[in-house]
GUKENU-785687 format. One record per residue: residue in three letters; x, y, z of N, C-alpha, C, CB in turn. Coordinates in steps of 0.05 Angstrom, whole numbers, plus 5000, padded with zeros to 4 digits. Glycine has a CB too. Layout:
N
PT  code  n_xx  n_yy  n_zz  ca_xx  ca_yy  ca_zz  c_xx  c_yy  c_zz  cb_xx  cb_yy  cb_zz
PT   ALA     X     Y     Z      X      Y      Z     X     Y     Z      X      Y      Z
...
***
This chain:
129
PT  code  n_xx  n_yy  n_zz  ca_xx  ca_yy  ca_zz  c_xx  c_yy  c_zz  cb_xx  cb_yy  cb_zz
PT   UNK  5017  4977  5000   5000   5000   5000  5018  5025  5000   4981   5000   5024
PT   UNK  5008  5040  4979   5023   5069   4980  5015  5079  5003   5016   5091   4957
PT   UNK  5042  5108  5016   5021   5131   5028  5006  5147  5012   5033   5150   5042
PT   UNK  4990  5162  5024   4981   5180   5002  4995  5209  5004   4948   5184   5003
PT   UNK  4992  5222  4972   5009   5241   4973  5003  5269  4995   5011   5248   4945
PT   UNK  5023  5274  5002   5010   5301   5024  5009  5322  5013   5025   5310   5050
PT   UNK  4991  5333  5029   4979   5363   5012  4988  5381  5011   4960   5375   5018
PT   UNK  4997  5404  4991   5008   5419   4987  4995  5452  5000   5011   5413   4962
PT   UNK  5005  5468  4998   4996   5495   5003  4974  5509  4980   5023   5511   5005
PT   UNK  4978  5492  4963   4945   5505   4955  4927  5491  4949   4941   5521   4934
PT   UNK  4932  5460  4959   4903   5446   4969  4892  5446  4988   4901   5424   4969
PT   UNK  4911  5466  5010   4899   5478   5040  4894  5501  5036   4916   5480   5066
PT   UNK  4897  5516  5007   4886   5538   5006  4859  5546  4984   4908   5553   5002
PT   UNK  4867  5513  4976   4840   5500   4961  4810  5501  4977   4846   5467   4956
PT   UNK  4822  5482  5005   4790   5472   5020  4788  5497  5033   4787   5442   5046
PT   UNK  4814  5516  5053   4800   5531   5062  4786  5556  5047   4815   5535   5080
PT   UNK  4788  5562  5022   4778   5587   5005  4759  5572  5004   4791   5599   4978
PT   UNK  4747  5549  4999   4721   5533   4986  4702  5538  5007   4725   5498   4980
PT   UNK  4717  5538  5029   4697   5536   5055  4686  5563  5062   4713   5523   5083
PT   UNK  4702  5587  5057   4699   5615   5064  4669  5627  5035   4738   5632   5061
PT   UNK  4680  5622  5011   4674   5624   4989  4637  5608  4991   4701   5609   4970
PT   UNK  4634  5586  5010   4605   5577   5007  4588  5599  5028   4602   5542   5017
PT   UNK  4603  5593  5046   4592   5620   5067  4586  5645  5055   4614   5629   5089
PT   UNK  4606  5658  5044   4599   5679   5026  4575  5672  5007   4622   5686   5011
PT   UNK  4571  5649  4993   4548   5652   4975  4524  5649  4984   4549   5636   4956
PT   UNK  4520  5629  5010   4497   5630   5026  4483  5669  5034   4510   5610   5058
PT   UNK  4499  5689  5043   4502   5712   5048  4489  5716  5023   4528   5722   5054
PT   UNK  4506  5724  5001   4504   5738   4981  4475  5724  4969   4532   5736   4963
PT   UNK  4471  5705  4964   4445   5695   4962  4408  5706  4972   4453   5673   4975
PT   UNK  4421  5722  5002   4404   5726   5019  4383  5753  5004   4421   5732   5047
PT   UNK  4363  5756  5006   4354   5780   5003  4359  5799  5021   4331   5781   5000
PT   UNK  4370  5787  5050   4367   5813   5072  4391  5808  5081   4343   5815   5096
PT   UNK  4414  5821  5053   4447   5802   5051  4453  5826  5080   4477   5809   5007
PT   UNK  4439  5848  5086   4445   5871   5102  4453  5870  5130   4424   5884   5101
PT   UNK  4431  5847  5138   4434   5847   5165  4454  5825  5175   4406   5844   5178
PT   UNK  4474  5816  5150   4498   5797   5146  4514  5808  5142   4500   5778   5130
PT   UNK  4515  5839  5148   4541   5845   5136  4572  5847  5158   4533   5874   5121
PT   UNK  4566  5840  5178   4589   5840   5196  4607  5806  5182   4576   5839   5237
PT   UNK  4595  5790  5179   4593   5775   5170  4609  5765  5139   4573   5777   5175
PT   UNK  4591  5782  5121   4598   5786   5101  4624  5793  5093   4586   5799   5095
PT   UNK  4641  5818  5118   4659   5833   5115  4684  5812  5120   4656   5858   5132
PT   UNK  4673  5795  5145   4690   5779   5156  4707  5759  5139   4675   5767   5174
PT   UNK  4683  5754  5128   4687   5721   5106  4704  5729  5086   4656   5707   5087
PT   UNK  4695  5760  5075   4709   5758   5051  4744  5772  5058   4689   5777   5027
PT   UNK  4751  5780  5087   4776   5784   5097  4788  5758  5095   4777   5794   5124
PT   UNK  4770  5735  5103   4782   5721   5108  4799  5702  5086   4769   5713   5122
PT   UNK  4781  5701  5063   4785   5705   5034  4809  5718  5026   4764   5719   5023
PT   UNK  4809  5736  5027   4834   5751   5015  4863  5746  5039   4824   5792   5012
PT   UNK  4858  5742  5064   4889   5736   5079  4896  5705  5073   4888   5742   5117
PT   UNK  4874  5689  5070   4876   5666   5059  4895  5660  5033   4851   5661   5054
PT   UNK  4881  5680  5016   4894   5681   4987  4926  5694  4987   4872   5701   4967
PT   UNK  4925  5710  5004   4951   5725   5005  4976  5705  5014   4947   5750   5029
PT   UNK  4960  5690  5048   4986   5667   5049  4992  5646  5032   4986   5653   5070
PT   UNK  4975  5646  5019   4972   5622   4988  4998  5633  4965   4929   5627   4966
PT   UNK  5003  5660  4964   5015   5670   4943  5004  5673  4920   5032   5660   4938
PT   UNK  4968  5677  4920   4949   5682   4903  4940  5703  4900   4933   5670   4905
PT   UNK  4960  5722  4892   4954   5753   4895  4925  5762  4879   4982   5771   4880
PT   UNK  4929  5754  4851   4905   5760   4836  4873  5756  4851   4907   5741   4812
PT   UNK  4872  5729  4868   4846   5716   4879  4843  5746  4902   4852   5676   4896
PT   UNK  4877  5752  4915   4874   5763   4933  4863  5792  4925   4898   5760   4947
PT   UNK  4863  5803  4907   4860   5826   4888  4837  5827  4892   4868   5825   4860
PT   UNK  4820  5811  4890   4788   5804   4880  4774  5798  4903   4783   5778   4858
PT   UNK  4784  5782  4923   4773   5783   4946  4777  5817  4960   4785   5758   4962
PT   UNK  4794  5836  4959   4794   5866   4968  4773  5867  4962   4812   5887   4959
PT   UNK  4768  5870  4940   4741   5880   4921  4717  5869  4941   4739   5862   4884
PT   UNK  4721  5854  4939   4690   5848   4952  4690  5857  4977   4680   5817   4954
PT   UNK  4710  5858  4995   4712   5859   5019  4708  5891  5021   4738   5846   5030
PT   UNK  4711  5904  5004   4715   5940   5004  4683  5933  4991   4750   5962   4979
PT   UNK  4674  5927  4972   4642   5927   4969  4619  5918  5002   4636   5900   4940
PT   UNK  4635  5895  5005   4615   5887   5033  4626  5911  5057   4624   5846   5047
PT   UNK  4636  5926  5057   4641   5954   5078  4626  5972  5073   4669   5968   5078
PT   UNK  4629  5967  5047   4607   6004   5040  4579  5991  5042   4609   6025   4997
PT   UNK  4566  5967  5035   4536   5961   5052  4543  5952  5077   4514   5937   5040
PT   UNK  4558  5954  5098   4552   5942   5119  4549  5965  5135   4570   5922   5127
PT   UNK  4565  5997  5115   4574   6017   5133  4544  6042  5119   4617   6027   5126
PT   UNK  4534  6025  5096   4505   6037   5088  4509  6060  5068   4487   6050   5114
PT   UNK  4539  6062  5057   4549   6065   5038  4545  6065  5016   4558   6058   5040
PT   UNK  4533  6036  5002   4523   6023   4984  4510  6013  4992   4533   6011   4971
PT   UNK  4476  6015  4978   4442   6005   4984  4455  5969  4973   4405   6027   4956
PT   UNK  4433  5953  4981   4441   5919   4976  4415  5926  4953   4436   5887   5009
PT   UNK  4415  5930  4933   4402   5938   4920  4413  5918  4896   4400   5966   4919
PT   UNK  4398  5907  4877   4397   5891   4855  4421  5888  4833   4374   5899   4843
PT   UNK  4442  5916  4823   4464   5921   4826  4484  5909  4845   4462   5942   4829
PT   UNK  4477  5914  4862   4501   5904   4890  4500  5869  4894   4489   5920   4929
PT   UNK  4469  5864  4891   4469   5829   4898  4485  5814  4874   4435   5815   4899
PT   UNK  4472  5826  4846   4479   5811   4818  4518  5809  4821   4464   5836   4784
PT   UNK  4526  5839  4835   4555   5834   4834  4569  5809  4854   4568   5862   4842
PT   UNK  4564  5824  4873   4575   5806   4892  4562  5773  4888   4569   5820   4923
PT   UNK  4540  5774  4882   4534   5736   4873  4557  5736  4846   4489   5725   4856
PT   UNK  4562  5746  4820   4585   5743   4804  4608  5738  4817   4588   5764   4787
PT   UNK  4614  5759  4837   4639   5757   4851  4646  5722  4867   4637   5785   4877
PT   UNK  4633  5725  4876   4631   5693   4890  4633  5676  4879   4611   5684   4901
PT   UNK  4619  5674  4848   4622   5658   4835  4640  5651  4817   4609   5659   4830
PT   UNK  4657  5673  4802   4677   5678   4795  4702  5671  4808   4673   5698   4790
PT   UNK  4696  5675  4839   4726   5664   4854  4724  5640  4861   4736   5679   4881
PT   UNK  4699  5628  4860   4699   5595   4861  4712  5584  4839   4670   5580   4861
PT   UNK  4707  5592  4813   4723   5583   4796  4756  5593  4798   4711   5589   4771
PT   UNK  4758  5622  4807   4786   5614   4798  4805  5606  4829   4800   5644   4779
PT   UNK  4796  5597  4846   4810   5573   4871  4808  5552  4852   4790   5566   4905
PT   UNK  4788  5545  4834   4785   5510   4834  4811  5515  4802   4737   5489   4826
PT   UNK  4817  5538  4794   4843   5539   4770  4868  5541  4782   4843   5566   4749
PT   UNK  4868  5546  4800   4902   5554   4818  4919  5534  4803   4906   5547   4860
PT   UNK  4918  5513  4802   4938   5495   4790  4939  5508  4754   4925   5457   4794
PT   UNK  4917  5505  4750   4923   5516   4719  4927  5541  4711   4904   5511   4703
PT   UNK  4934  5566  4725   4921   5588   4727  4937  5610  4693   4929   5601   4765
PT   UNK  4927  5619  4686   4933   5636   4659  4936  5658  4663   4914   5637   4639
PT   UNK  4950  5675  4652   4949   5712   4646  4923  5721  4642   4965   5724   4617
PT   UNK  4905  5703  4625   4875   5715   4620  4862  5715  4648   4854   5695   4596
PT   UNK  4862  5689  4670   4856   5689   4688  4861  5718  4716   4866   5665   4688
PT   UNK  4889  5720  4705   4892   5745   4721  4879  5773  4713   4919   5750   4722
PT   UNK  4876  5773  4687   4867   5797   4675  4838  5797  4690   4867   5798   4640
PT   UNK  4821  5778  4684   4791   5777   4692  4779  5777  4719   4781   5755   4683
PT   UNK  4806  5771  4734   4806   5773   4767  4808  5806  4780   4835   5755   4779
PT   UNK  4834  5813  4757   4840   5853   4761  4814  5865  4750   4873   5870   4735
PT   UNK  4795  5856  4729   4775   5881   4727  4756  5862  4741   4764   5896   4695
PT   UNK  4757  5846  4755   4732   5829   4773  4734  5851  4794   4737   5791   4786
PT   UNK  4759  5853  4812   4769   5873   4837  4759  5891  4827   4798   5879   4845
PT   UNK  4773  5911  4810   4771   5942   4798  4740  5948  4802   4782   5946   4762
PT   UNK  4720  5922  4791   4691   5931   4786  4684  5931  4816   4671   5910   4765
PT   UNK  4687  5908  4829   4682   5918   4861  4688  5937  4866   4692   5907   4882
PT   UNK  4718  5950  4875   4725   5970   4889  4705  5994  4871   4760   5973   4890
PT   UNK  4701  6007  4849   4693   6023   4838  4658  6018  4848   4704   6021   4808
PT   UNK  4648  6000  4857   4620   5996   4863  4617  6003  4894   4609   5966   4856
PT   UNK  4640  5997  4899   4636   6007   4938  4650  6031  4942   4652   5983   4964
PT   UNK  4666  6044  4914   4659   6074   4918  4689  6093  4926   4633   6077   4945
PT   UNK  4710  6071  4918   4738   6070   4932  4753  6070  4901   4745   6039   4958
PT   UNK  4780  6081  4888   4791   6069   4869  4807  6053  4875   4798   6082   4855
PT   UNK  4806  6036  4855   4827   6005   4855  4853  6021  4849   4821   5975   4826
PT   UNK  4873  6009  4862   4902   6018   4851  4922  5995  4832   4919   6025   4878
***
């Protein structure tokens, strides 16, 4: 019997983004995403320091974004208004896919992650740098 192979740093940055990333969609899902937003803010920090110790700057790029969008509704900033849900559900969904690419990851991938961020930060009212 083989061992099995041990897990690397971004199959622990695989399950734990997967795990932060469902939480977030349960939220983002919500109609009354509002009274989640301590919550909201939390998950998606947790998202981006996650991504950061991963060496997934781009994911980490895109999780700011959301995390600077979930501040300006938590801080009433930005209304959770039909605009705000359609993004942040894209956002969520968009970073589920690109955790489950980390192994394969592309230049196009990064490009679509930098105006994924840029469109958050510019929706919660902050410029991206």
């Amino acid at each position: 019997m083989t061992d099995p192979k041990p897990l690397g740093l971004s199959d622990f940055f695989a399950l734990e983004a997967g795990e932060y990333l469902e939480r977030l969609d349960g939220i983002v899902s919500r109609p009354d995403a509002t009274t989640y937003g301590e919550e909201l803010v939390r998950m998606a920090r947790a998202l981006r320091g996650s991504a950061l110790m991963a060496n997934q700057q781009p994911i980490a790029r895109t999780a700011a974004g959301l995390e600077a969008l979930a501040r300006a509704v938590r801080e009433g900033r930005r209304a959770w208004d039909e605009a705000t849900k359609l993004l942040a559900t894209r956002a969520v969904d968009d970073l589920k896919v690109f955790v489950r690419r980390v192994g394969n990851w592309t230049e196009a991938d990064t490009m679509k992650a930098d105006a994924l961020g840029a469109q958050l930060d510019q929706l919660a009212g902050r410029s991206s740098g």
